[in-house]
C-alpha positions, 0 to 999 in steps of 0.5 A: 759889317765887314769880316775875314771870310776863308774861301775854298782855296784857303785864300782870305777876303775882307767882305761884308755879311750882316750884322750879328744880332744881339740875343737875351743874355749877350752883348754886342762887342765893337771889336777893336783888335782880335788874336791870332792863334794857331786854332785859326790855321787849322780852322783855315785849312778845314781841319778845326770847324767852328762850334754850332752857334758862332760864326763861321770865320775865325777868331777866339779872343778879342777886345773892344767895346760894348755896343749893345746889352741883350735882355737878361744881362745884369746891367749893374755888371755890364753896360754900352760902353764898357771896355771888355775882352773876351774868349769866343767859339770863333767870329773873331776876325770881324768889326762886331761879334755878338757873345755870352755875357759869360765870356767877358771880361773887363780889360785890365787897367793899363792895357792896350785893346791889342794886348787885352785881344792877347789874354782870353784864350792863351791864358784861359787855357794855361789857367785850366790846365795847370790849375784846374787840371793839373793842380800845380802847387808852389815848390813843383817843378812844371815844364812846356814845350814851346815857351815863346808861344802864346800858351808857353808864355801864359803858363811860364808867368802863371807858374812863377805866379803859384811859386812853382819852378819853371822849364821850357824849350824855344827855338833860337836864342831870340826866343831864349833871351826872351825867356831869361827876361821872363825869368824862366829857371831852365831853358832848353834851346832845342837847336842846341839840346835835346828836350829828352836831356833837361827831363834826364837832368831833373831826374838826376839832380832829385828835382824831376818835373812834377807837370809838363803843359804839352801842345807836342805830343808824338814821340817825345812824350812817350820818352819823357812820361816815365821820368816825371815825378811820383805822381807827376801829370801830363797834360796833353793839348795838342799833338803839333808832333804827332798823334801816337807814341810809345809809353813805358806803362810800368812806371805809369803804374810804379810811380802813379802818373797822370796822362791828361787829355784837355781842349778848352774850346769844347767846355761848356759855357758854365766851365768857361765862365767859372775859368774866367772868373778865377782870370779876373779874381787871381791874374787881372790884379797881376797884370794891373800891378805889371807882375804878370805881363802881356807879350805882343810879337807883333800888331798888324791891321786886318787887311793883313791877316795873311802876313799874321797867319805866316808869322804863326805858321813859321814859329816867328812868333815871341808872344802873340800876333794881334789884328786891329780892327778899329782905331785905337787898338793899340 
């Protein structure tokens, strides 16, 4: 099979490797579109290695179709043929991958491979941390940074979902219309205003943020921390602004907030299988009815993973970049 392999320079190249071997209590998936995400930049400049166990190329969520069940696997769940998406350690960027049958799930009715390839680890992710994590609850208020991404996306529409008021900053008025159309409350254009003035306006107004999702850290959570609301939390996933700040520890203490430090990659198994599981349960009857929605910036073929990566690493994004790989992805 073929596969995107990054070389020592960074440079990327379709090339063949062996097949994957199906193992007892996995399947194998033909894969026909795999997302891309930001891990997967980190991961080409050698600052995110893959996990033990998967594969050394990129990739974190796919769909495509089951081609061969292992040994241990319940058959009356699973079987050769079943449309199916699913979140991976890494192996994404290839024609075949073989996965846990834990981490699958089946492709919502309705949707295209491309969008399904957008759902498992942005979604994952957004479940696990305002759910699990945070406990978000109807009536709250919950605030991300950088709402036109994947994650932004996913835990706008989660938010909404749970009946909790939402607040986001994008960057340009693309990315805020886009926002609007989501039916975002508050939208911070942060070429216009500062995100620092939307948490000094919640406060003001009695409605202040009870949870923020926050892939930013640096010197803006240090400044905001303090002005969420009585026992507001703080989940931080990644530090895309910085790895240290300043933090005003007395109201911490006075107001009894929590900072929480989260990844989903380094769960276990039996974690992303419980997280899973509630996405099917709770989200997938959403996106049948059309109440929640995959968001696809763009499709481009494999060949083309290069172009993918830019459009990430210069925030042109609104919603996911999908590769396909086989026909009928889209």
């Amino acid at each position: 099979m073929k596969v995107i392999k990054v070389n020592e320079d960074e440079s990327l190249a379709w090339v063949e490797v062996e097949d994957p071997v199906c193992e007892p209590g996995g399947v194998i998936i033909g894969i026909h579109a795999s997302a891309v995400n930001r891990a997967d930049l980190l991961q080409r400049a050698g600052k995110y290695p893959h996990p033990p166990g998967w594969p050394e190329w990129p990739g974190l969520e796919v769909a495509g179709v089951i081609l061969e069940v292992g040994q241990d696997v319940d058959g009356s769940r699973w079987k050769v043929g079943d449309r199916v998406c699913a979140l991976l350690g890494g192996g994404g960027y290839a024609e075949k991958v073989a996965v846990p049958a834990e981490l699958l799930m089946p492709v919502p009715e309705g949707l295209s491979m491309a969008e399904a390839a957008s759902l498992p680890e942005v979604f994952a992710t957004a479940w696990l941390n305002l759910v699990n994590e945070a406990h978000l609850q109807s009536g709250e208020t919950m605030f991300v940074h950088a709402g036109a991404s994947g994650v932004g996306i996913a835990a706008l529409q989660i938010a909404k979902h749970l009946g909790a008021r939402t607040v986001t900053s994008v960057g340009g008025q693309a990315k805020a219309e886009l926002m609007r159309e989501l039916g975002v409350d508050r939208i911070v254009n942060h070429h216009e205003e500062s995100v620092e003035s939307v948490f000094d306006e919640c406060l003001a107004s009695g409605h202040p943020i009870d949870v923020v999702l926050d892939c930013v850290g640096g010197k803006t959570l240090g400044e905001n921390l303090s002005k969420l609301a009585l026992e507001g939390r703080w989940v931080l996933i990644a530090t895309l602004g910085g790895v240290t700040t300043e933090l005003a520890l007395r109201a911490v203490l006075t107001r009894r907030l929590r900072l929480i430090g989260s990844t989903l990659r380094s769960r276990s198994l039996e974690q992303k299988e419980r997280i899973l599981g509630e996405l099917v349960e709770q989200l997938w009857p959403q996106f049948e009815s059309g109440q929640i929605k995959p968001v696809v910036h763009t499709v481009l073929p494999i060949e083309q993973t290069d172009a993918a990566h830019q459009i990430l690493k210069n925030r042109e994004n609104r919603g996911k970049v999908v590769l396909t790989i086989r026909d009928g992805a889209a």
